[in-house]
N, C-alpha and C positions, 0 to 999 in steps of 0.2 A: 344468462351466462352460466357455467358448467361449474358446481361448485367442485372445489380443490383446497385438499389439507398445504397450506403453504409450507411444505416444508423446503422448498427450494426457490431462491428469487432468482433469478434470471436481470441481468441488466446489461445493455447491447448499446453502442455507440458509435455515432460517425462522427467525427472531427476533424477540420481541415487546418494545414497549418503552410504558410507561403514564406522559401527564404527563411529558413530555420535550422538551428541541429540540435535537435530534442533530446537526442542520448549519443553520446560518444563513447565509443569503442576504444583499447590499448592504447592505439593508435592515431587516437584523436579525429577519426573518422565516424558518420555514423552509422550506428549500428544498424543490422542487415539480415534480412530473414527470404533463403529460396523457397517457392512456393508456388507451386503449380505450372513449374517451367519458365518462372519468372522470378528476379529478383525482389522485393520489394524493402523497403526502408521500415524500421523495427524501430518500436519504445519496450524496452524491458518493461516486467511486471513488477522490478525492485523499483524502478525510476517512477512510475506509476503512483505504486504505495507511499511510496515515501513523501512526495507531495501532494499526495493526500493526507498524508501524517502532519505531515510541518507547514504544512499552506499558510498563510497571514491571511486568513479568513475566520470567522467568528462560527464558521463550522467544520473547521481542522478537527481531525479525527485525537491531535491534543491538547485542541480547547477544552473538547467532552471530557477527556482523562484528567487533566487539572482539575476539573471544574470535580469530578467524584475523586480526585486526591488518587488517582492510579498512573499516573505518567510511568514513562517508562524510560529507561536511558542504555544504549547499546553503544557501549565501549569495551577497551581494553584496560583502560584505568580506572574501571569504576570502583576497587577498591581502594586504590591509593585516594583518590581524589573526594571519594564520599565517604569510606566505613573509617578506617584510619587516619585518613590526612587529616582530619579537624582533632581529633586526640591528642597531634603531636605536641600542640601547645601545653597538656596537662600533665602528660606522661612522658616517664626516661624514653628517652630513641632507642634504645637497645629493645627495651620491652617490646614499644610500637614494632620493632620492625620483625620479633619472633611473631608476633600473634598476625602482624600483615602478610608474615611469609605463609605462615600456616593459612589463611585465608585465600591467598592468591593460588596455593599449590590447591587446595581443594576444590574451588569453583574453574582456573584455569587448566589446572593440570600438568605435566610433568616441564612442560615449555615456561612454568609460572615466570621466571627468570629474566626472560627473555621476550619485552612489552612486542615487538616486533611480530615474533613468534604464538603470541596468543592468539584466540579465537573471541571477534567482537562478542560478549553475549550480551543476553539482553535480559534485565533487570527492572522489575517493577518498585515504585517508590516506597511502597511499604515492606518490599523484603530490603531493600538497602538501610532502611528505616531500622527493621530488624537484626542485619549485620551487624549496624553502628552501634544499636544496644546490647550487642553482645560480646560486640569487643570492649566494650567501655565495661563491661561487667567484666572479663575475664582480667582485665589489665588494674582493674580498682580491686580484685581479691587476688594480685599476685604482688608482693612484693619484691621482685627483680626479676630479670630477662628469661632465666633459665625456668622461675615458677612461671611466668609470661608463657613460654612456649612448651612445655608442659601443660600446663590447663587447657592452652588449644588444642594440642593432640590430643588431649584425651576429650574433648568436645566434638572438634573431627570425627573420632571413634565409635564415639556414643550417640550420635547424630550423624547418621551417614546419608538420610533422605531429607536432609534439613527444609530445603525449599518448597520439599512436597507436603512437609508437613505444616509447613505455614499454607501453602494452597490450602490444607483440607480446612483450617481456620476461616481461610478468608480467599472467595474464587477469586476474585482479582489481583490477591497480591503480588501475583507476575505482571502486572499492566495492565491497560486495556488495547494495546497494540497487541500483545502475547494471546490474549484472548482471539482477536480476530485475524491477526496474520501466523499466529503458530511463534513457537520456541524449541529447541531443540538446549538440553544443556546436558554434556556428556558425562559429567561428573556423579551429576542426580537424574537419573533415564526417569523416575517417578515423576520429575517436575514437569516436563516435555507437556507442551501443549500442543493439539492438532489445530489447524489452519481452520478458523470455520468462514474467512470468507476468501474466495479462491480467485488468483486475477491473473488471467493470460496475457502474455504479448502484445500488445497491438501491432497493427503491418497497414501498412497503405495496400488498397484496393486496388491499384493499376502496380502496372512497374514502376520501380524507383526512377524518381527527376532528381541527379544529383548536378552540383553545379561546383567549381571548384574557383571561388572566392579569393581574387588577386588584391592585397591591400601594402599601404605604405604607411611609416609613421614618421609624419613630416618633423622638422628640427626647429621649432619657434626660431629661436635664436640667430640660425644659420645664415649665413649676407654675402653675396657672390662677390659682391663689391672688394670686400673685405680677406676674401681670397677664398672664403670656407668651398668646400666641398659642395655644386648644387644638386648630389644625390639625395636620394631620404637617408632619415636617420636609420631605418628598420623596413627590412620589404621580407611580406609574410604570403601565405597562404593558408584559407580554411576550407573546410566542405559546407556546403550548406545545402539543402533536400526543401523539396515541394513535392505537400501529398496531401490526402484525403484516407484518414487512418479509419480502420477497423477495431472497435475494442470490445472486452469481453469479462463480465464480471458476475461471478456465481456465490450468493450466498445462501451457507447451512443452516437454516434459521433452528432445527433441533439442537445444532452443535455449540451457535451461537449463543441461547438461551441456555444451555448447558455450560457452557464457557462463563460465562458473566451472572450465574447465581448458583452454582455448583450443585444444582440439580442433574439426576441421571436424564440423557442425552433422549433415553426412550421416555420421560414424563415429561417431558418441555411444556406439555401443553395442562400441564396442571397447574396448581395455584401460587403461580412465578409472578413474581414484578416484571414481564416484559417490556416495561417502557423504557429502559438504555438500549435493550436490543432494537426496539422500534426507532431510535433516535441515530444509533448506528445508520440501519439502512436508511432512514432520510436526510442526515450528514449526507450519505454515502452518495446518493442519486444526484446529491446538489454540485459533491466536490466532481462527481466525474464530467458531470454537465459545464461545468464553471474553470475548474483547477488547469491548468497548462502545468506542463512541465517546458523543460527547456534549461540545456548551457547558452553559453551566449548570450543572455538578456539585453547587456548594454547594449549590443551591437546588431541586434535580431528583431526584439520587442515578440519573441513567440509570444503572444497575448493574446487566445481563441477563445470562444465556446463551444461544444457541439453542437450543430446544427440538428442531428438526430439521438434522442435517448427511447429507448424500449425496453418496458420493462417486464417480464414474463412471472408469473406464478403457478407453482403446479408441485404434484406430488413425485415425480417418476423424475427417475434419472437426467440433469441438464442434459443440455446438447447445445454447443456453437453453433453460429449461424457464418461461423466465417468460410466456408463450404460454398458459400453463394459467392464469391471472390477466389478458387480454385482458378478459373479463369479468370487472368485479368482483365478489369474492366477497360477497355478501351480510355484512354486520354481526351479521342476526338473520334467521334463515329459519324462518317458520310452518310449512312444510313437512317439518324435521326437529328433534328433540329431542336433536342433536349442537350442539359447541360449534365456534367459529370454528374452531379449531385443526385440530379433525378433517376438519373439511369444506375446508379449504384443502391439505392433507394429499389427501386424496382426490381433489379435482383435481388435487394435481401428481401422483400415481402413474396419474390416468386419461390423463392429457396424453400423460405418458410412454408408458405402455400402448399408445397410437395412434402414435406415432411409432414406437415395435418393431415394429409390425405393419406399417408400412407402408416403414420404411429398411429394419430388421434389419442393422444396423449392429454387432451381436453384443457391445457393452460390458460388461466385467464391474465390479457393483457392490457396496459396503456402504454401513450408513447406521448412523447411531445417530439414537433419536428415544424421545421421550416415551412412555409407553404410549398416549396417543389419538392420537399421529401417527403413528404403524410403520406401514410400508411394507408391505404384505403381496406376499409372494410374491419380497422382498428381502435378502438376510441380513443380519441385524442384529447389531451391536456394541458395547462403549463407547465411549466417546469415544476411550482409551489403544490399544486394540484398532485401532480405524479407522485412527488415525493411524498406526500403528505399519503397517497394511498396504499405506496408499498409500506407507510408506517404501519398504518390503521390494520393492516392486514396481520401484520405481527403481531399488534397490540390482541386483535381478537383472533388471534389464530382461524380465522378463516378469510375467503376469497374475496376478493373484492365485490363480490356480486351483492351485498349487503351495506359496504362501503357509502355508498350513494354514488350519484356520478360527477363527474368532474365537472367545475365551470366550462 
C-alpha cells in the first residue's frame, strides 16, 4: 500500500431509510436537492452535525466535550441565562442589567435588545466560565449601576478581542464543536474558527419516492350512540420519503490538530498530543455509521445503520464520489437481477475506479459494508476495526500501511 501523509480523511456513506422524513423543509416538507436531471430527497449537513453532536450515545461528539470540560452551548441567551442570570441573586438589578447590557451589545451586537433579532452564537464552556468571572469582578468593585456600566465600557474598550485572547490561552475554549464545525463571531472576527471537519448534504442515489401520508386523530371518548359526531377528532396530512442516501464527510486532520492544541496548522505533525484528534475521527466513523437523524420518531422509527462506510486517506485535495449518482440509479433495472444496494455500490467503486486511473492520487483505503455492497478489490473491516484505523492513522500521522490490518 502506497504510503500517504494523512492529511485528509475521506469518509463516504450509503444509508437506507424506508417511510420516513429525516429533514423538513419551511414547509414541513422534506427537504430536496435537483441533481443530474433528477430530483432527489436531501438531509442537510446542519441536521447531520447536529446529531452527531447531541446523539444519546456514549460517543456523541458531546460526551467527548464534557468529558475534556469544553461543551459548547449555541444560543441567544447565553448571557442572560449563564454570565448574569446566576448574579442576580447577589447583586442590585440595576447594576446586573448595565453590565448584561454592555455584555449583550458587545458579543450580539447592535440588535442586542431585541432576543428575536440576535444571531444564535456559539460559546464554549470556559469562555462563558470567563464572562461570568468577569462580570461578577466588574459588579463586586462597582458600587452602583452608573459605576456598573462604566467599568464595563471601559472593559469593552480595553478588550476589544476578548475571546481571542482567551483562545491564545487555551485552544479549546470556544468548544470542541467550534473546533471541528467552525464559528464565526462578528463582534471578535479574531475568535472565528475555520471548520476543520467539512460535511456535505446527503441526497438519495435514485429519484425521490415521496409519499403523502393521510392520518386521523380518533376521539376516545366519542359515542354515536350518544349523538357525538362519528367523524375524527383531527384529519392531517404529512410527507414521508424512501431512499438509499449518499453522504459525504471530509476531515482536515492538519487544521484539526491545529484547532484542538493551538499548534500552527503547518506543524501538526510535530510533538502534539493527537490523541483527541484521533478520538474525534473514531467518534466520528462510528456516529456516521450508527446515528440517524429524523423528525417524526414517534411515528416513523427512522432507526438505520449504514449498510456501507468508506473511508479514504491521502494527501491531495478530497474529492466526492457523489459523481457516481449524477445519473440516477435506477429503482428497478430489467436488466439485472441485483438489488438497489448492489448496483449503487458498483457505481460507486466504478466511479472510483475512473478517478485512480486517471488522478492516481495513491489514497489508502478501508471500508466496511454489507456482503452485497463490498467493495472489491478494497480492504474490508468492521465497523470497530475501520474506526479504530482511521484513529491510529492520526495517532501516527501516517497511512494505514503500518497500521496492521483489519480483523
Amino acid at each position: 500500500m502506497t504510503f500517504v501523509t494523512p492529511k485528509f480523511i475521506q469518509i463516504h456513506f450509503l444509508a437506507a431509510w424506508p417511510g420516513a422524513l429525516l429533514n423538513r423543509d419551511d414547509a414541513g416538507l422534506a427537504k430536496r436537492l435537483p441533481f443530474g436531471g433528477a430530483t432527489r430527497t436531501r438531509i442537510s449537513s446542519q441536521c447531520l452535525k447536529r446529531h452527531w453532536r447531541k446523539a444519546d450515545d456514549p460517543r456523541a461528539l458531546h460526551v467527548l466535550a464534557t468529558e475534556k470540560g469544553v461543551e459548547g452551548v449555541r444560543s441567544k441567551i447565553t448571557i442572560e441565562r449563564t454570565v448574569t442570570g446566576p448574579l442576580r441573586t447577589r447583586f442590585d438589578k440595576e447594576a446586573v442589567d448595565a453590565v448584561e447590557l454592555a455584555f449583550l451589545t458587545k458579543f450580539y451586537g447592535k440588535n442586542a435588545k431585541d432576543k428575536q433579532q440576535r444571531q444564535a452564537l456559539l460559546f464554549g464552556r470556559p469562555e462563558i466560565d470567563w464572562m461570568h468571572g468577569e462580570a461578577e469582578r466588574l459588579l463586586a468593585e462597582s458600587g452602583s449601576a452608573a459605576a456598573a456600566k462604566a467599568a464595563a465600557d471601559i472593559w469593552i474598550k480595553e478588550d476589544k478581542n476578548n475571546l481571542n485572547q482567551l483562545r491564545d490561552q487555551a485552544a479549546l475554549s470556544a468548544s470542541l464543536e467550534a473546533a471541528l464545525f467552525g464559528r464565526m463571531v462578528t463582534s471578535d472576527p479574531r475568535a472565528n474558527t475555520d471548520a476543520a471537519i467539512h460535511v456535505a448534504h446527503a441526497f438519495t442515489v435514485h429519484e425521490e419516492q415521496p409519499e403523502l401520508d393521510y392520518f386521523t386523530v380518533v376521539d376516545d371518548l366519542s359515542d354515536r350512540s350518544l349523538g357525538d359526531d362519528a367523524g375524527a377528532a383531527g384529519v392531517f396530512d404529512t410527507e414521508l420519503t424512501s431512499g438509499l442516501y449518499y453522504g459525504y464527510v471530509v476531515v482536515d486532520v492538519p487544521l484539526l490538530v491545529s484547532n484542538l492544541t493551538g499548534c500552527a496548522r503547518r506543524d501538526w505533525t510535530g510533538d502534539h498530543d493527537r490523541d483527541l484528534a484521533a478520538r474525534v475521527v473514531e467518534n466520528l466513523v462510528h456516529l456516521v455509521a450508527e446515528i440517524s437523524p429524523g423528525a417524526k420518531k414517534g411515528s416513523t422509527a427512522p432507526y438505520t445503520r449504514a449498510e456501507l462506510v468508506l473511508v479514504e486517506v491521502g494527501d491531495r485535495q478530497p474529492r466526492t464520489l457523489a459523481n457516481a449518482f449524477r445519473d440516477p440509479v435506477l429503482l428497478t433495472d430489467p436488466a439485472s437481477n441485483r438489488g438497489l444496494g448492489f448496483r449503487t455500490a458498483e457505481a460507486l467503486l466504478g466511479h472510483l475506479s475512473a478517478m485512480d486511473d486517471v488522478y492516481a492520487t495513491g489514497e489508502a483505503r478501508r471500508h466496511m459494508a454489507l456482503p452485497d455492497l463490498r467493495l472489491t478489490g478494497v480492504d474490508h473491516a468492521n465497523l470497530a476495526d475501520l474506526a479504530a484505523w482511521a484513529g491510529g492513522v492520526v495517532r501516527s500521522a501516517s497511512t494505514g500501511a503500518d497500521q496492521g490490518e483489519p480483523a
